[in-house]
C-alpha positions as CSV (number, residue, x, y, z in Angstrom):
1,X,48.4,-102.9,36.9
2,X,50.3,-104.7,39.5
3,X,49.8,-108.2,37.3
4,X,51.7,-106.0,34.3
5,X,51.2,-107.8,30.9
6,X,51.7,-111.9,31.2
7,X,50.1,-112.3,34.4
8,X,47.0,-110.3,33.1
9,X,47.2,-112.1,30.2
10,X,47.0,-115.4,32.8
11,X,43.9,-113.9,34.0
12,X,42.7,-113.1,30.7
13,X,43.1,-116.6,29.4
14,X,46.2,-117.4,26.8
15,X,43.8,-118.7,24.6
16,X,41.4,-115.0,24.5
17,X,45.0,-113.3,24.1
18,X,45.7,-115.7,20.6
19,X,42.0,-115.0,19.7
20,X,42.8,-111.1,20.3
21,X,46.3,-111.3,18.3
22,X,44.6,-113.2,15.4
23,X,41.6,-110.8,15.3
24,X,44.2,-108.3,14.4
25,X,46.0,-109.7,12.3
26,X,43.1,-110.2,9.9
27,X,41.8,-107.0,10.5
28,X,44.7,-104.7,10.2
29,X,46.2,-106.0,7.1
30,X,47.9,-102.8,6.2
31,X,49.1,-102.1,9.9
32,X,52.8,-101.2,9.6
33,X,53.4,-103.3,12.9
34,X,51.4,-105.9,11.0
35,X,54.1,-108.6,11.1
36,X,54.4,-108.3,14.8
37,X,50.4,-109.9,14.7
38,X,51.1,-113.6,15.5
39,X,51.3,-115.3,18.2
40,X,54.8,-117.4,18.7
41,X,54.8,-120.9,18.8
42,X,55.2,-121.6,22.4
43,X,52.2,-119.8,22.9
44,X,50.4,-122.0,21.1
45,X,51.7,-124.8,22.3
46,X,51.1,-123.7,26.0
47,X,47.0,-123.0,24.9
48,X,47.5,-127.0,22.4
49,X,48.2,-128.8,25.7
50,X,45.5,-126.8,28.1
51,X,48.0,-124.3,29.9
52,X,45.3,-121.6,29.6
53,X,46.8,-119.3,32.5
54,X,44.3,-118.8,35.6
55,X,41.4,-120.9,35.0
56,X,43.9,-124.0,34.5
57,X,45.8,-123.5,36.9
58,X,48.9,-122.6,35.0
59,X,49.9,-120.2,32.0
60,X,52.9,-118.1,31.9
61,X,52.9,-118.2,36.0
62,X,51.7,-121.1,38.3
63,X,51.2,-121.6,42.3
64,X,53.2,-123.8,43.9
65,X,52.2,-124.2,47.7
66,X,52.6,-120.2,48.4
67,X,55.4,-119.9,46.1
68,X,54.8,-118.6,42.2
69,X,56.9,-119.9,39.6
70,X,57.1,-118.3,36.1
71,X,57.2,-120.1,32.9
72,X,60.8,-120.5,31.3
73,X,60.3,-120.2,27.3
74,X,63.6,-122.0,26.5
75,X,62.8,-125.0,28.2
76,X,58.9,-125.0,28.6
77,X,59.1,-125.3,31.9
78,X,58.7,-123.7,35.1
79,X,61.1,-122.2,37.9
80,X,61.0,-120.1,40.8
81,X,60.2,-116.0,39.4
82,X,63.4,-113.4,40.0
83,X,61.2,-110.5,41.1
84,X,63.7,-108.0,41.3
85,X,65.0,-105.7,39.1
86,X,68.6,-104.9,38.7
87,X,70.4,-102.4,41.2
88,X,70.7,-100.0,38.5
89,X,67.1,-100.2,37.4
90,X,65.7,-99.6,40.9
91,X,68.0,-96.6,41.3
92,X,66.7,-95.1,37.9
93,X,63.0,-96.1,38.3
94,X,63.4,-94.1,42.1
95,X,64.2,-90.8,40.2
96,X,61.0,-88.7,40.5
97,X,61.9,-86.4,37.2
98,X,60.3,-88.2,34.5
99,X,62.5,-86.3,31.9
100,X,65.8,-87.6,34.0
101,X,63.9,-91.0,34.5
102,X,63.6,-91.6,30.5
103,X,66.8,-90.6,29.3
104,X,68.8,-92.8,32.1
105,X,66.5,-95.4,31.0
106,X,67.8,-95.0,27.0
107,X,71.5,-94.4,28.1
108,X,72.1,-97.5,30.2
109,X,73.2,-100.4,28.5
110,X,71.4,-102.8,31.4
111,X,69.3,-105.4,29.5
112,X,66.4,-104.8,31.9
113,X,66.6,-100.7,31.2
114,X,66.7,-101.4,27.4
115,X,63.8,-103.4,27.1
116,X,62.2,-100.9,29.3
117,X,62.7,-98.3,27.0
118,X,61.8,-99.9,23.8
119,X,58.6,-100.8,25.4
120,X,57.8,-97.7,26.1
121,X,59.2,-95.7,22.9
122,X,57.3,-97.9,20.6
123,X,53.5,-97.4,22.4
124,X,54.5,-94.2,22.1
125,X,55.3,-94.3,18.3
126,X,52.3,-96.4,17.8
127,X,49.9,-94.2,19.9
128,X,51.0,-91.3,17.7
129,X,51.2,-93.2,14.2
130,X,47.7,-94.4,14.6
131,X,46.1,-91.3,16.4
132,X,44.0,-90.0,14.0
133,X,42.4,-93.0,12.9
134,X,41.3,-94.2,16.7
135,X,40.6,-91.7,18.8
136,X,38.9,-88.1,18.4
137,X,41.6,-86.7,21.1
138,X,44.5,-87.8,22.4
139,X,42.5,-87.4,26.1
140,X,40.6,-90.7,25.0
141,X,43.7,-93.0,24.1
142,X,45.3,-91.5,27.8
143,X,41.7,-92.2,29.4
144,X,41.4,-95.6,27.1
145,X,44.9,-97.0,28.8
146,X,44.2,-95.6,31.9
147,X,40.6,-97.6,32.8
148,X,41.2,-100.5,30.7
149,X,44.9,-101.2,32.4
150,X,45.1,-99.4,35.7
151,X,47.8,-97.2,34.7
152,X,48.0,-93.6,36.3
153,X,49.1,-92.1,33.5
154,X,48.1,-93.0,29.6
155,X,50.8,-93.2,26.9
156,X,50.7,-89.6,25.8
157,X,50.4,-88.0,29.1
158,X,53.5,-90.2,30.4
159,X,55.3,-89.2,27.2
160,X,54.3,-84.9,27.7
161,X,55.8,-85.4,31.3
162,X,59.4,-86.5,30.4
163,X,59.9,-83.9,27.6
164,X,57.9,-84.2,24.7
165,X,60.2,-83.1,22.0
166,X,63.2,-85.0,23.7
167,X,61.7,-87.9,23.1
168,X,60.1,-87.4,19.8
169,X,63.8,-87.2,18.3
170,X,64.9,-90.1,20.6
171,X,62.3,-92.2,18.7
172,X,63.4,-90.4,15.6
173,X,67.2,-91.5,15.9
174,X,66.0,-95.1,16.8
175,X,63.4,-95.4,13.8
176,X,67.0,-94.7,11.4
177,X,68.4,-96.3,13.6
178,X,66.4,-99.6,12.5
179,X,66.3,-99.9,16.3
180,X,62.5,-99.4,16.5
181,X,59.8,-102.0,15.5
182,X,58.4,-100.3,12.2
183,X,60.1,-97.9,10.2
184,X,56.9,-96.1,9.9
185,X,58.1,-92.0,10.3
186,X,56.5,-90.3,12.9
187,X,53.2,-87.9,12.1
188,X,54.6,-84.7,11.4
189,X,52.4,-82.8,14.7
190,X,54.6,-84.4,16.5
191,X,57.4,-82.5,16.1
192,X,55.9,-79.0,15.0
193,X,57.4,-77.4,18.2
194,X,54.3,-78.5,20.6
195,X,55.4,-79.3,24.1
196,X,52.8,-82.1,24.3
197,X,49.1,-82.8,23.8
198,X,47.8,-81.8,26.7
199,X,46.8,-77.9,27.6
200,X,44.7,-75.1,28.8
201,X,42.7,-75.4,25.5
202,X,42.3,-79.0,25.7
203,X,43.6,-82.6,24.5
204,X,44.8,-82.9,20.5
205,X,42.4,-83.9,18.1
206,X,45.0,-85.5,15.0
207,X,42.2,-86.1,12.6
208,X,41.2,-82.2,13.0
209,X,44.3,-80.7,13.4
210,X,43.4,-78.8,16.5
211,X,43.2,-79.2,20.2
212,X,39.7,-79.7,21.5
213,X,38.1,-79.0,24.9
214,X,36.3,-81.6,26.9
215,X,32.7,-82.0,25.9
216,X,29.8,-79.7,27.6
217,X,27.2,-82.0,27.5
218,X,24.9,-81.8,30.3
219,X,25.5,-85.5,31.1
220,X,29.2,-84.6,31.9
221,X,28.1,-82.0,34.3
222,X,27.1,-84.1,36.6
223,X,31.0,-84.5,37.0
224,X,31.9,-82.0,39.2
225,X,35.6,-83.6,39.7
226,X,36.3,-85.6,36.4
227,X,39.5,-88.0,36.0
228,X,41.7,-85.0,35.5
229,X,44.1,-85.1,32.3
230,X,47.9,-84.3,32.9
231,X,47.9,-80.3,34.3
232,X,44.3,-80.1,34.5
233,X,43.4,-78.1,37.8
234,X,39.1,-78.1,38.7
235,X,38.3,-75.9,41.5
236,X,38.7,-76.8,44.7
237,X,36.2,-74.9,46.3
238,X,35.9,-72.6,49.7
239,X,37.4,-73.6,51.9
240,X,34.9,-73.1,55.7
241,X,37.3,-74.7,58.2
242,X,40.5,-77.1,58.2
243,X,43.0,-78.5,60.6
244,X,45.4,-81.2,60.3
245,X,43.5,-83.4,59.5
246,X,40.2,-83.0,57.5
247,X,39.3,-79.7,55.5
248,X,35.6,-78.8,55.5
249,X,34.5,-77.0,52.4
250,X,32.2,-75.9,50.1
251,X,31.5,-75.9,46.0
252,X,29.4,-73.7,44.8
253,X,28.2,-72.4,48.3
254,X,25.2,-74.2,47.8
255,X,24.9,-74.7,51.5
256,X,26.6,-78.1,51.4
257,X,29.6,-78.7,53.2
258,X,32.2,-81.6,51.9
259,X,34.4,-82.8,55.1
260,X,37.9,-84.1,52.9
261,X,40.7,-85.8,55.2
262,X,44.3,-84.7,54.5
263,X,45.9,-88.1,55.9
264,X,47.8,-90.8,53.9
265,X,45.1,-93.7,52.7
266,X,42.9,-91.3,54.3
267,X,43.4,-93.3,57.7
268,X,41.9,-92.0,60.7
269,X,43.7,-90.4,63.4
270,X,43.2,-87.4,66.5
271,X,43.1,-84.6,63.8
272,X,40.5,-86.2,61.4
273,X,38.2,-87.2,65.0
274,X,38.7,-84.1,66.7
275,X,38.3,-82.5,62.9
276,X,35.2,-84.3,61.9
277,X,33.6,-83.5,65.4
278,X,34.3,-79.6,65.1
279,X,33.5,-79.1,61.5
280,X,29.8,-80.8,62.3
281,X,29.2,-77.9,64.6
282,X,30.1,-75.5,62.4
283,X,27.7,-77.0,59.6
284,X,25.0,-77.3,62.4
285,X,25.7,-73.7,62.3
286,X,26.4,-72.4,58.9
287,X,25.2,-75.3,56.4
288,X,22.7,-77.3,56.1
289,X,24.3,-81.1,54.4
290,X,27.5,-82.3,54.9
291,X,29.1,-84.7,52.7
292,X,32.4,-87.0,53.5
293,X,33.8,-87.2,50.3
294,X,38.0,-87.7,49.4
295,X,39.3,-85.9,46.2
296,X,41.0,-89.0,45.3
297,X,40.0,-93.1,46.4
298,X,40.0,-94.7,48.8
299,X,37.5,-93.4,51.1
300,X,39.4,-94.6,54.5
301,X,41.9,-97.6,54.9
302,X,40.7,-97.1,58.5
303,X,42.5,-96.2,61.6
304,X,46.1,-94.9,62.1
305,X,47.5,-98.2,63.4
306,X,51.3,-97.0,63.4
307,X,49.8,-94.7,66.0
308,X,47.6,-96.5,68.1
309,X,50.4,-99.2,68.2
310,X,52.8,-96.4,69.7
311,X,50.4,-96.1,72.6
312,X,50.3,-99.4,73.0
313,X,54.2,-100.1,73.1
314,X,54.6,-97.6,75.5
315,X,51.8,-98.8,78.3
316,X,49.6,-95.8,77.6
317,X,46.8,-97.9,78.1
318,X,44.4,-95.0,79.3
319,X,45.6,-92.8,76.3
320,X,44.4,-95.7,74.1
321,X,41.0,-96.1,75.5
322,X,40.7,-92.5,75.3
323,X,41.3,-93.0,71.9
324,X,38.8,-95.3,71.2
325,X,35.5,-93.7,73.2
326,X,37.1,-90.0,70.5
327,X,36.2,-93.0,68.4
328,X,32.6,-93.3,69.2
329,X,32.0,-90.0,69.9
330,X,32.9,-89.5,66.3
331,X,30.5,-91.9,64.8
332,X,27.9,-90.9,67.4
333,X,28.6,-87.5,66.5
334,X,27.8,-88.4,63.2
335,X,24.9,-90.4,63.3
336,X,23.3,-87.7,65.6
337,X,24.3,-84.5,63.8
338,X,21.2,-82.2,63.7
339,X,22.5,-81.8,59.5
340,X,22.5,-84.8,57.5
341,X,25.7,-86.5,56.9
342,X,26.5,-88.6,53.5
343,X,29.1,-90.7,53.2
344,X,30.1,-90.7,49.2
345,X,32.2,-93.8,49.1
346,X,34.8,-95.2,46.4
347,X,37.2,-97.6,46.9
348,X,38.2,-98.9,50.2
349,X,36.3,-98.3,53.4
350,X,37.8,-100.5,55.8
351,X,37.5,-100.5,59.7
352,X,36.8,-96.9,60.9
353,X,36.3,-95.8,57.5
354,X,33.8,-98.1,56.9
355,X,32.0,-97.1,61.0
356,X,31.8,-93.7,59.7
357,X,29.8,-94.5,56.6
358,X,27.3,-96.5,58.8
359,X,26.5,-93.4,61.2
360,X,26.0,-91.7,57.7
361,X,22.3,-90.6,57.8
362,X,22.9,-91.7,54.2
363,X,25.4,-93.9,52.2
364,X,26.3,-93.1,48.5
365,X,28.7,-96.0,47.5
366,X,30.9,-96.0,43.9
367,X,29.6,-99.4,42.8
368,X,33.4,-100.5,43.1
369,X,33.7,-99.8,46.9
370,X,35.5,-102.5,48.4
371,X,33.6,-102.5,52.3
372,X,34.5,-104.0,55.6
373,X,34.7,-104.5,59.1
374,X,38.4,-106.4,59.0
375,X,39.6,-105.1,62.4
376,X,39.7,-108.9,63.2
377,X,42.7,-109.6,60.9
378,X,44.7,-107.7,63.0
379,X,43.8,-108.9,66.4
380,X,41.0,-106.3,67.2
381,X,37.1,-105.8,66.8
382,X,35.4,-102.9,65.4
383,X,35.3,-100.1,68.2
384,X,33.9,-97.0,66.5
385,X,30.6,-98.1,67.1
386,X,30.1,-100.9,63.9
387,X,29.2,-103.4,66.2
388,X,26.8,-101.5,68.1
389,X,25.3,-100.2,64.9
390,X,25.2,-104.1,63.8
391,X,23.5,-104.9,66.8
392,X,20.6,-102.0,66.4
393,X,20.1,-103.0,62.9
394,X,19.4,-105.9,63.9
395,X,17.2,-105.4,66.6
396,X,15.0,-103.0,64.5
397,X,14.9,-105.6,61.5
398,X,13.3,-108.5,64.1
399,X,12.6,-106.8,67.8
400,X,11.5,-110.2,68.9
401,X,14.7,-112.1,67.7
402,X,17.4,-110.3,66.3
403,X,20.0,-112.9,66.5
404,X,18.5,-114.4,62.7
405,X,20.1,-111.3,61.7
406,X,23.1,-110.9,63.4
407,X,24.0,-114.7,62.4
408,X,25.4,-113.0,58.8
409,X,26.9,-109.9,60.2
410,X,28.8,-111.7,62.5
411,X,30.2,-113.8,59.7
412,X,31.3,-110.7,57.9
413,X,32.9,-110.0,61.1
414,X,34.7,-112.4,63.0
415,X,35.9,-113.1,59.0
416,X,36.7,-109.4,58.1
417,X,35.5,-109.8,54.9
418,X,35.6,-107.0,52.1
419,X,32.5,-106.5,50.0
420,X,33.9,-106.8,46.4
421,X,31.6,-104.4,45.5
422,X,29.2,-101.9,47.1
423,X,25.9,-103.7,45.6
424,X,27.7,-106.7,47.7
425,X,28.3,-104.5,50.6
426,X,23.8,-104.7,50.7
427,X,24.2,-108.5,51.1
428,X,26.3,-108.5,53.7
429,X,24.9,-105.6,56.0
430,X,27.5,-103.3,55.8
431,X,24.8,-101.2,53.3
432,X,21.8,-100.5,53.8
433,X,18.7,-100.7,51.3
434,X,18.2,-97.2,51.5
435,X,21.5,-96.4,50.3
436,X,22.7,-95.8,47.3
437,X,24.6,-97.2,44.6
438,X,26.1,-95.4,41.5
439,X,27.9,-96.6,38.5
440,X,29.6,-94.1,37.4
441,X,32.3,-92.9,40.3
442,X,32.9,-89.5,38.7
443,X,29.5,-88.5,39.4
444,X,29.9,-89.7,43.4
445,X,30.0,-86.1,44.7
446,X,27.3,-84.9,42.5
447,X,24.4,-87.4,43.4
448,X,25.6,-87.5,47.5
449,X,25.2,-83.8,47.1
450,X,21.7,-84.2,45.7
451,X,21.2,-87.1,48.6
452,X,22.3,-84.0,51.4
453,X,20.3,-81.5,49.8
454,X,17.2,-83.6,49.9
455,X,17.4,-84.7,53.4
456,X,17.7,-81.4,54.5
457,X,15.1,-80.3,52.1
458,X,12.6,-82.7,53.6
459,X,12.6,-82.0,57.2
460,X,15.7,-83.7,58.3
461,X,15.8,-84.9,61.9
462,X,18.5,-87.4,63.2
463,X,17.7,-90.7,64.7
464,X,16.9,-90.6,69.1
465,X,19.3,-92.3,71.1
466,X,17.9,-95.5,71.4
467,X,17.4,-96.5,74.9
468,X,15.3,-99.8,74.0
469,X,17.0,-102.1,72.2
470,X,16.5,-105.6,71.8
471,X,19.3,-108.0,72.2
472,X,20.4,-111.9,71.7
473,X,22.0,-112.0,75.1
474,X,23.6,-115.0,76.3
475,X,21.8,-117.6,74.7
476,X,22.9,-115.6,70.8
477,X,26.8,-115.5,72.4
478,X,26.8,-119.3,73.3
479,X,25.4,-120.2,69.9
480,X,28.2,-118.4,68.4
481,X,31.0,-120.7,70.6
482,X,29.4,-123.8,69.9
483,X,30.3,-122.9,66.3
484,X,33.7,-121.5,67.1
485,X,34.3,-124.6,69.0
486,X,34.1,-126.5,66.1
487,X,36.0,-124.5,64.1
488,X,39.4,-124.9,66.4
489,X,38.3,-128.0,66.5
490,X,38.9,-128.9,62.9
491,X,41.8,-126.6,63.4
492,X,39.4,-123.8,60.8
493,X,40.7,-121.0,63.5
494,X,43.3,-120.4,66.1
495,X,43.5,-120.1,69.6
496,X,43.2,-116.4,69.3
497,X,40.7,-116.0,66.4
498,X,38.2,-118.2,68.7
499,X,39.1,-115.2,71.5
500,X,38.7,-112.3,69.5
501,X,35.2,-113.9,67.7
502,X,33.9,-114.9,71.2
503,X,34.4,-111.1,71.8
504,X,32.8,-109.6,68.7
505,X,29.3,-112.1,69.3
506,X,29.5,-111.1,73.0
507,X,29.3,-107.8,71.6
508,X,27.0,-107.9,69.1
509,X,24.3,-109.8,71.8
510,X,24.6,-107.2,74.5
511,X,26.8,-109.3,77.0
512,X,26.2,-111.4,79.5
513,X,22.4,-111.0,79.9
514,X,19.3,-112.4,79.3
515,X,17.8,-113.3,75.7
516,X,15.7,-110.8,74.9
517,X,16.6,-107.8,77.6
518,X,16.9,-104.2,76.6
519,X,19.7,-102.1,76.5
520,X,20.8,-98.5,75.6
521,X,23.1,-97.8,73.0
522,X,26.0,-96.5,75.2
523,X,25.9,-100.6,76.8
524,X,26.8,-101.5,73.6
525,X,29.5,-99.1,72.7
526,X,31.0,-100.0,76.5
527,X,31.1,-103.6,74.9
528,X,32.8,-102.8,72.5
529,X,35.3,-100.5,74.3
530,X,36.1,-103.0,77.1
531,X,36.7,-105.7,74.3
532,X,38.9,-103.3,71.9
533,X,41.3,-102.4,74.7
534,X,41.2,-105.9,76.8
535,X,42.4,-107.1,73.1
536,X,44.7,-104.7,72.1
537,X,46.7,-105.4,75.4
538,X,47.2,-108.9,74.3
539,X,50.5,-110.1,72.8
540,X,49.6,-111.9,70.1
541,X,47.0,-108.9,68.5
542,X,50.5,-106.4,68.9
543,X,52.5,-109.1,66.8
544,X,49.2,-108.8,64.3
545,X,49.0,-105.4,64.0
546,X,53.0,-104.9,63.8
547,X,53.1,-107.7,61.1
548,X,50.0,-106.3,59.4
549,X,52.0,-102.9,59.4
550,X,55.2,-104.3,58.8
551,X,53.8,-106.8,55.5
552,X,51.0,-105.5,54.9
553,X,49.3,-108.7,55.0
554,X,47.2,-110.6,57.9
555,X,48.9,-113.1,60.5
556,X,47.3,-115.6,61.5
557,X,48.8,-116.9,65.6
């Protein structure tokens, strides 16, 4: 993971990372890395004087004002962290060829390469050594790594991709060498001629001798794309229609159509609106479900912001608003479609991504779905239609006063807060009740699939354009101010977070009207047009988004 091994182990908690080493020192008596079982005496003093890492405020790192300073062993102290690595180690770790990666890794005599390669030659001699005895295949140690650590490859896949038997006798010459950590010789599979562990006939099984398929139990059927092992290729289905894009599909031709986007982060831009809206008709047409489904997370980081930016640089003002209203026709297009559309969320679903998923006749959300509306971070409000969805959520929760409900929403808002998970997503509105949450991601496809095909199955008709709906008007938008006021006033927000949140509440209570007047849905979506683009011509929301591109992280002017 990005926190790599101290600062997880600050996370952890120095003193579960002794109770872990001892644990196996006592239980692994005959371990040939046995001796390497204790934990060194600094350690212990860090955990003797309360330095337990995270929840202490200090461990092998600390926070100092926005700085992080990493502990010096030598003098038990702290001092600002060197995050770079040397010239030479950035140029090696850059080289795409893991084969070419590994053995300029071994060959360079830069301290930082050295210690990079003895870290990874010894997991890989211990993976191997110690095969047979822990895992059934060499698929579950790859898998074990993989989910417990974040990595995106395990140990024995990393070590099949840079040349198995090259590095089987690297590991050989540095075990005589007296260069590795045990002298313990390598199983003898390992160097019988294989060119790895991983094949067409399955993962290696050391205690059986033989490589073994992946289990057909019924429960794993329901996994109709697993976390694929290194060269492992599932199919990929018909394909019914594509553009740049999105590519609508089918699996199985069971009359359920899977709308994939083909964009980096799976952001939205005119291809994957224009894309989304055509391949709708067709399954108005030809299917009878859709599903919105990625092969790989996240769901959507939201819209293309290098591109709306662009427009925005150049004065096309009109081009951006067009922009926008291809927007809402999306989402509308979506939440009207006369086939039901699931959203089958995992990972992030920011912004548009997360609009999209809120037309969705149905949402099928990964438990870890991380879910929000955080168009406010970079100067903006949501204009695909999530506030006017907000809004008519809200209105059909409490017809006769909807602002109890929009007072939480608009928190979730004007804050663009991320659900940190999708059964969190319920509490904060950006899920509904009805939608659904599963536990295991790999089987995301297969139950939003089930979802479609019973909608349709069941007489599916999608929701009237409501013409009726009930709003906070200008008594819910002045309620909002007095708040913000007080916010700037204990200096909680800026000039221009006040602006943008007067916006969203302005949006989300129908305008300047009368508490308790009706309006249609396209008064709300105008709302939220006129706001978006009134916004996005401001100076100080272009020095958000360009920072937010630039950084990656929020500006707050």
């Amino acid at each position: 993971p990005k926190s790599a091994t101290y600062r997880t182990a600050d996370v952890v908690g120095l003193d579960t990372m002794a109770h872990v080493i001892k644990t196996m020192a006592d239980t692994l008596p005959d371990d040939p890395w046995h001796k390497y079982f204790k934990a060194p005496v600094w350690l212990q003093g860090l955990i003797d004087k309360g330095a337990l890492g995270q929840k202490t405020g200090g461990g092998f790192y600390k926070k100092v004002g926005k700085d992080i300073q990493v502990l010096d062993v030598a003098k038990q102290d702290f001092r600002p962290s060197e995050q770079k690595p040397s010239d030479e180690v950035a140029a090696i770790l850059a080289i795409k060829d893991p084969a070419e990666k590994f053995g300029k890794l071994r060959a360079s005599s830069d301290p930082q390469a050295q210690f990079l390669w003895a870290s990874f030659r010894d997991l890989f001699h211990y993976s191997a050594y110690h095969l047979a005895d822990i895992a059934d295949t060499a698929r579950d140690v790859d898998f074990a790594i993989r989910w417990g650590y974040g990595w995106k490859l395990g140990p024995f896949e990393t070590w099949q991709a840079a040349g198995w038997q090259q590095i089987a006798a690297w590991i050989n010459e540095d075990i005589k060498a007296g260069k590795a950590m045990s002298d313990a010789p390598l199983p003898a599979w390992v160097t019988d001629g294989r060119k790895g562990v991983h094949g067409k006939d399955g993962s290696y099984s050391a205690s059986a001798n033989a490589d073994k398929p992946r289990s057909q139990h019924p429960v794993y059927q329901r996994q109709l794309f697993p976390d694929p092992i290194l060269g492992e290729k599932f199919d990929t289905g018909t394909t019914v229609w594509e553009n740049d894009g999105v590519r609508l599909w089918t699996l199985n031709d069971d009359g359920v159509g899977i709308i994939s986007f083909k964009t980096k982060m799976h952001t939205v831009n005119d291809h994957v609106l224009d894309g989304i809206q055509h391949a709708i008709g067709i399954a108005e047409e030809k299917l009878k479900a859709v599903v919105i489904w990625q092969t790989s997370e996240p769901f959507s980081a939201g819209a293309d912001l290098k591109g709306a930016l662009g427009l925005l640089k150049e004065g096309k003002f009109d081009d951006f608003e067009h922009m926008v209203a291809n927007f809402q026709r999306t989402s509308m297009r979506i939440k009207h479609s006369l086939v039901p559309v699931v959203s089958a969320v995992r990972g992030l679903a920011l912004g548009g991504g997360c609009e999209f998923q809120m037309h969705s006749a149905r949402t099928v959300a990964a438990l870890e779905s991380y879910i929000g509306l955080v168009e406010a971070g970079v100067g903006l409000l949501p204009a695909g239609g999530g506030l006017h969805e907000l809004a008519v959520r809200a209105a059909h929760s409490n017809p006769s006063d909807p602002f109890e409900a929009l007072k939480k929403v608009f928190e979730t808002v004007a804050m663009a807060k991320v659900s940190p998970s999708a059964m969190e997503a319920k509490n904060m509105g950006l899920l509904r009740d009805s939608d659904v949450v599963v536990f295991n991601a790999y089987e995301l496809l297969y139950v939003a699939k089930q979802v479609a095909n019973a909608l349709a199955e069941s007489g599916y008709r999608p929701p009237l354009y409501q013409r009726a709906i009930p709003v906070a008007g200008d008594v819910g938008t002045a309620t909002f101010k007095a708040s913000l006021a007080n916010l700037q006033a204990g200096y909680f927000a800026s000039p221009h977070d006040v602006e943008i949140a007067t916006r969203i509440a302005d949006t989300l209570c129908g305008g300047v009207i009368e508490r308790g007047s009706t309006v249609d849905e396209e008064w709300l979506l105008a709302l939220e047009r006129k706001h978006f683009v009134e916004l996005a011509k401001m100076e100080k929301t272009q020095a958000r988004i360009a920072h937010t591109m630039t950084t990656g992280k929020p500006l707050r002017n």
